[in-house]
N, C-alpha and C positions, 0 to 999 in steps of 0.2 A: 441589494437585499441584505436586512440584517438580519443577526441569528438570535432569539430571544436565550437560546441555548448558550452560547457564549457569553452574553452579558451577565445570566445570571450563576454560571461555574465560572465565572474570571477567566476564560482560557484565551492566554496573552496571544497565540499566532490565528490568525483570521482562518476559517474555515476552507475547504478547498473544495469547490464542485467538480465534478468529473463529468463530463459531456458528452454524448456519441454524437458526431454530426457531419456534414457532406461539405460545411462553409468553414474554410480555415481562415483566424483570426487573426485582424491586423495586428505588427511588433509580438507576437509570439513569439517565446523563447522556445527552438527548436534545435536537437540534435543534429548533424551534418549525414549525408546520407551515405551508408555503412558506417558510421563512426562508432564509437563505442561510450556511452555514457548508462547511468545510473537512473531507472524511471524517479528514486527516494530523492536525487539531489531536484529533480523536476517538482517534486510537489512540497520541498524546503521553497524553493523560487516561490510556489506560487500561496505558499505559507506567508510569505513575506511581501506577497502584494503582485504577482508580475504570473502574466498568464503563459503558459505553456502548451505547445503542441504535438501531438505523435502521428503519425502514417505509419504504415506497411515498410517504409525503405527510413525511418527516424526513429527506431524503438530503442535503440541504443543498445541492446544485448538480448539474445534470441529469449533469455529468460525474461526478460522487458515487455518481449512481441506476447509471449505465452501471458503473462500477467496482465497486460492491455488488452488482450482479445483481440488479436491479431492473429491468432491462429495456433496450431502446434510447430513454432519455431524450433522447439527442442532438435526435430532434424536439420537445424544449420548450425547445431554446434558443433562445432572438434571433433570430427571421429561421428557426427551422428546422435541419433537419441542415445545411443549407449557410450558416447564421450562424455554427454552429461551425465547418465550414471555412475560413471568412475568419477570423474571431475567430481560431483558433491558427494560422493565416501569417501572409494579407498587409495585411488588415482591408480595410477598405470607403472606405478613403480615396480612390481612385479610382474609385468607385463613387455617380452621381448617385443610384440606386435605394439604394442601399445605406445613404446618408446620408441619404436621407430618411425610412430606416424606424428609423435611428435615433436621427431628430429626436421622433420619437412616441416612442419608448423612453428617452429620455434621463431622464424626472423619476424612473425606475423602476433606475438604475443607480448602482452606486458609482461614485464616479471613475476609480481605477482599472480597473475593468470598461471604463466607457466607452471608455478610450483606448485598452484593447486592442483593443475594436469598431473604432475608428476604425486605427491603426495598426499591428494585429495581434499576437500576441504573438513571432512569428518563428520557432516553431520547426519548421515546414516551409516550402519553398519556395515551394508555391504549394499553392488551394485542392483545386487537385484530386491530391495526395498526398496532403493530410488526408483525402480522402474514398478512398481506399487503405488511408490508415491504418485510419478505422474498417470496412472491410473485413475487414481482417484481425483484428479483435478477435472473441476470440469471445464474442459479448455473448449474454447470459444470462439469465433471466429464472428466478431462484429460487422454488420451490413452496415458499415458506415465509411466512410475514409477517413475521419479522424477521430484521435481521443483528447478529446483537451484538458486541460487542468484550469479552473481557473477563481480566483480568489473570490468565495459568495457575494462579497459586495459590490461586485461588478455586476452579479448575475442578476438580469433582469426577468421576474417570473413572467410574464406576459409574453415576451416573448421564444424562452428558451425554458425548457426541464430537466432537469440535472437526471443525473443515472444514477448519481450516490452522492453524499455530502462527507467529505472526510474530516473529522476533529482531530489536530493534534495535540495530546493534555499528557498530565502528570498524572498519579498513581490516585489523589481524592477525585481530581477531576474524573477521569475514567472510572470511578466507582459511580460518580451521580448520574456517570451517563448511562453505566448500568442498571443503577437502580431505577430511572426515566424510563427507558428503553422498556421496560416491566409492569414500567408501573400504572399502564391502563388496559393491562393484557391480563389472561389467565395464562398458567404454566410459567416455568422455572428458568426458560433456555432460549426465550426469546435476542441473546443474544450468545454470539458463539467466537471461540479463540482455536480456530486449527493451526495444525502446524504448517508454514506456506510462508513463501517467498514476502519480502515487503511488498511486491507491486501486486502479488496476487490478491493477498489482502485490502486492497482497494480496491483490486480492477475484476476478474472473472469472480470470487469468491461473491463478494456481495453483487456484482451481474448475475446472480444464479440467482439469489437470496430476491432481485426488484423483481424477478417471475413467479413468487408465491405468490397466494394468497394472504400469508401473515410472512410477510418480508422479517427475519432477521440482521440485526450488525454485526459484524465481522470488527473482532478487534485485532490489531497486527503488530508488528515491529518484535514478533517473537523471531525475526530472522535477524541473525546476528549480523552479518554485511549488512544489511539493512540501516542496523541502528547505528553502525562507524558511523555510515553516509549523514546518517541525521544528525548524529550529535557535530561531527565535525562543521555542520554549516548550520546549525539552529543553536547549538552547544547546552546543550539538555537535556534529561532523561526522558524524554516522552514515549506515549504510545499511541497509534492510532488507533480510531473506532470509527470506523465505515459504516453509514448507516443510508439504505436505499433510501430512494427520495419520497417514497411514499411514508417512510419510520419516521422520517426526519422532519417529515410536515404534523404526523401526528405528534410525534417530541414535543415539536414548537407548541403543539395546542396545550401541551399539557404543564408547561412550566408554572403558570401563574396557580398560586394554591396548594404548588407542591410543598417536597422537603427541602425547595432551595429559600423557603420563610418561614421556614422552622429554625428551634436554637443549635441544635445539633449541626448542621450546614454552616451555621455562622459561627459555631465555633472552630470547625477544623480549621475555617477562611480566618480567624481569628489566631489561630496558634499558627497555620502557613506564615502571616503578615509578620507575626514574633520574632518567630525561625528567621525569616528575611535580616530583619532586622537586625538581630543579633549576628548575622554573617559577618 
């Protein structure tokens, strides 16, 4: 399947579908079971061509399983739902209970890991906004046994329908997709940027969004671990913009006649190619 949306924003890495389904895919690239891996490094893979797979016991980290819909993993983290709340503020450093439990976890973590246990990662104020946060997620628990990832031009519409189609682009690209996304709608907010994990912003955030009736996209990569993961194996500033697969068929309709043959579109594609150029 190809994307009329990517040919006409230039956007270099191939779209990603996201699948819910009960039949797991031949040579999937899969996590090891309990193992610890990144869902962003999964959908750079399938960015780049190579299809990926999740289950229940392959999410690669309990924030993984919660972002995939897999469930409210947050109770297998360290210490429990409130290990993840210290872990993403203010960590356990002032915490005699806290550092003691993970004195008994320490042989069981990466370094990195550890020290965000210890000193927290910062990016809420205190523990009890993160537990806010996960409030407001709406965590999900998919009927399906897997989540796949897999490159659109595999995807055959006939016989499989994606759940979401993910773009990864740059800062014009994600503008036109915003302005797409709009532009055969009424109202202002047809697409939306919360604050949330990389994998949530693919996977639960816009699975809320395909049960509207006017399905909005989710755009993501405002989590910082997120973007290391990306730049480090795509090596680019990109952002994603998740859009249900119901947005993403009306998208496609609407490209031809847009502002993507208009002069204003073909100039920014005209000063990008300069910019290039002159690197």
């Amino acid at each position: 399947m190809e994307s009329k949306i990517r040919r006409a924003a230039a956007i270099e890495y191939e779209p990603v579908a996201i699948l819910l389904t009960d039949e797991k895919p031949d040579k999937a690239s899969q996590f090891k079971e309990g193992g610890w891996g990144c869902v962003m490094f999964m959908l750079a893979a399938a960015a780049k061509g190579r299809t990926a797979v999740f289950d229940r016991k392959t999410f690669g980290c309990p924030g993984g399983g919660v972002g995939l819909g897999f469930g409210p993993r947050y109770k297998d983290f360290v210490g429990g739902e409130q290990g993840f709340c210290h872990f993403l503020s203010t960590g356990y450093e002032a915490s005699a209970e806290g550092r003691e439990m993970l004195d008994k976890a320490r042989p069981y973590l990466r370094e990195e890991t550890l020290d965000n246990f210890i000193h927290g990662e910062r990016y809420a104020k205190s523990p009890e906004l993160v537990a806010d946060f996960v409030d407001c997620l709406p965590i999900t628990d998919v009927p399906f046994t897997y989540v796949v990832f897999k490159p659109l031009k595999d995807v055959d519409p006939a016989k499989e329908r994606p759940e979401t189609i993910v773009f990864l682009c740059d800062m014009d690209q994600l503008s036109a997709l915003v302005v797409l996304a709009n532009y055969g709608r009424p109202g202002i907010e047809n697409v939306i940027i919360p604050w949330a994990a990389g994998c949530q912003s693919i996977g639960i955030l816009p699975f809320r969004e395909a049960r509207s009736e006017t399905p909005r996209a989710v755009v993501g990569q405002v989590d910082l671990s997120a973007r290391v993961t990306i730049k480090r194996q795509l090596k680019a500033d990109l952002m994603t913009f998740a859009a249900p697969y119901a947005l993403f068929e009306e998208m496609e309709s609407n490209v031809a006649h847009s502002f993507f043959e208009r002069h204003t579109w073909q100039t920014l594609m005209a000063m990008k190619k300069e910019a290039k150029e002159k690197a």
